[in-house]
N, C-alpha and C positions, 0 to 999 in steps of 0.2 A: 502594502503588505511587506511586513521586516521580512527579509530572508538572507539565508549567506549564500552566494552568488561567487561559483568558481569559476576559473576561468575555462572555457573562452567564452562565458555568458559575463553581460556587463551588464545589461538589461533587465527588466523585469516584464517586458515584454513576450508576448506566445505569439510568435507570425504563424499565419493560415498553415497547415498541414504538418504541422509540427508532430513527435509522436511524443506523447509527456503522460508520463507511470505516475498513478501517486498512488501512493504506501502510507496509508492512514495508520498512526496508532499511538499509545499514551507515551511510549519512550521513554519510559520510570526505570531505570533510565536507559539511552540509546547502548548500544552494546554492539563485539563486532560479529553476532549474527546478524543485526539489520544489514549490517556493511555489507557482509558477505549474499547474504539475499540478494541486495542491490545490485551486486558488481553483476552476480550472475544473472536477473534478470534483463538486465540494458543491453546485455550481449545479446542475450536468447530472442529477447523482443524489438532489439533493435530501435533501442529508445533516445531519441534526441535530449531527455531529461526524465530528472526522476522522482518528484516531490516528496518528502520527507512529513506529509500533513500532522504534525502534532498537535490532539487533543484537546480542547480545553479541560474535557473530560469524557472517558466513556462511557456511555451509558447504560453500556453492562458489565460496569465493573466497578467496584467499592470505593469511597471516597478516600477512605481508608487505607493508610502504607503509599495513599500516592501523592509526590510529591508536587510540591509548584508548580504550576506551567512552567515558570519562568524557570527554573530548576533545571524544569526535562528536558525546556527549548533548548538551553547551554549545553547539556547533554549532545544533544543529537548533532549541535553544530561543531564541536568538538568532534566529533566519531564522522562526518559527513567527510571523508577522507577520496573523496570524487571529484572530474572534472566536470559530471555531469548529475550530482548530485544537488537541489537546493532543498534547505531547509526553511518548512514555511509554515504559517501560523496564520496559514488564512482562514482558519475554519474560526479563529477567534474573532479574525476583523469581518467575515461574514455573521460573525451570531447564529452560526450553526453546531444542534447538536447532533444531527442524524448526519448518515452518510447520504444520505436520498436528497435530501435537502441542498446538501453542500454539491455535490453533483450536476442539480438542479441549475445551482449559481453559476457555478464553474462553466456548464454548457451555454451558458447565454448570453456568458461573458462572452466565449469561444468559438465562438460555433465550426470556425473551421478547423480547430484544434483535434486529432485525434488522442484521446484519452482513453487509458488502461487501468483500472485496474488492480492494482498487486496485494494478494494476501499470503498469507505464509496458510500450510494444510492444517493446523491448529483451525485457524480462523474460518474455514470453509466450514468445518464440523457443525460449529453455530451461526454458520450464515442464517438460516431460518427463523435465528430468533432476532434477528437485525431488524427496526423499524421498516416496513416496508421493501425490505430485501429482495421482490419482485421489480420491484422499480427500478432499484442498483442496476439488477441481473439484465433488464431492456434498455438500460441507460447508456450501459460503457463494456466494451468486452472485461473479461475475470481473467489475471492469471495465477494461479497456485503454486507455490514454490515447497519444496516437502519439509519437513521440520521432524525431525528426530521421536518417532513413536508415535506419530499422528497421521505417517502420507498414506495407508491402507485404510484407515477409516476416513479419510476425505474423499477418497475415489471412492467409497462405498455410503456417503454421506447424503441424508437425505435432498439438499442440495445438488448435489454431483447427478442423483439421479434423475429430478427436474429439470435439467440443462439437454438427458439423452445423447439426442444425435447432434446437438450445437456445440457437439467437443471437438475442438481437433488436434492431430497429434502434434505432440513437442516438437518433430523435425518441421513443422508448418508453424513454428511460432513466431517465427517473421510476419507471419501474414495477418497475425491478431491484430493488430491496430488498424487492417484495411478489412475486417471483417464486422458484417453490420450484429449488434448486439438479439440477444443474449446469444454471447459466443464463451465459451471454457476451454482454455488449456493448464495441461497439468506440467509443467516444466521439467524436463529431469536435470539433476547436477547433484552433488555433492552435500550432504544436511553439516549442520554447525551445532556443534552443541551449546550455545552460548543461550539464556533463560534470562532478563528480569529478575522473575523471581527468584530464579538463584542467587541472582546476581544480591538484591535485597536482601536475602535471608543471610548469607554469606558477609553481608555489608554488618548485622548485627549479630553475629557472631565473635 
């Protein structure tokens, strides 16, 4: 697996009990709202790492306007400004397109790995349409981080509402990686305005 590997990771090794966040997504390109998502979920969740899982592609999203892998991958390894961030492209060296799939892999590599996780509240809104998004949801606990004009309809999302009573509050978000799945918190901190898209549209202007 290529990844960039800060320090004080030299390894690409996972030892047993580890608590490792991965942040799936196309990174067309990496921007410092991922950054900032990051810093603030490793705090909040208390995360020994934080994988950076870039795309080969997503499969609910157009082929179109997005760039290379290879492209996005430099992207993100450029912006991966953490000691506890890696950037990794395992979902290409797996041959996975789904998140359920890749999770799959992950855990059987792993098994004593504790794994989270992390999507921004965008992303929660269309959990449902996720391949098999029930299996995610009993796979690995979910954390939610708010995103600028989206964190009220993620807590009200039909997703958010299938989870119920398996929420717990943001002051117990320490305890998400020692909590048996399907488990949801909703993070609080600070949103970023930073967009992709903007970022795109802006690039061709």
């Amino acid at each position: 697996m290529s990844t960039t590997l800060h320090p004080p990771y030299k390894t690409n090794a996972l030892a047993p009990g580890l608590r490792v966040g991965l942040f799936g997504g196309s990174f067309n390109p990496a921007h410092e709202g991922h950054l900032h998502v990051s810093r603030m979920a490793i705090q909040a969740l208390g995360l020994d790492r934080l994988w950076w899982m870039v795309s080969p592609q997503n499969p609910l999203k157009s082929t179109n306007d997005m760039a290379p892998f290879a492209q996005r991958f430099a992207s993100a390894e450029r912006m991966a400004r953490h000691p506890h961030i890696v950037v990794s492209d395992i979902e290409q060296k797996l041959g996975t397109r789904f998140t359920a799939d890749t999770l799959r892999a992950l855990k059987a590599r792993n098994p004593q790995v504790q794994f989270i996780w992390l999507m921004g509240a965008d992303n929660l809104i269309q959990f449902t349409k996720w391949e098999n998004w029930q299996d995610i949801a009993r796979a690995v606990p979910v954390a939610v981080y708010p995103r600028p004009g989206y964190s009220l309809q993620a807590r009200l999302s039909p997703a958010a509402k299938w989870y119920g009573d398996n929420q717990i509050n943001a002051l117990a978000a320490k305890n998400l990686a020692d909590t048996q799945a399907p488990a949801l918190v909703f993070l609080d901190g600070p949103e970023h305005p930073a967009s992709a898209t903007a970022i795109r549209a802006q690039s061709k202007s």
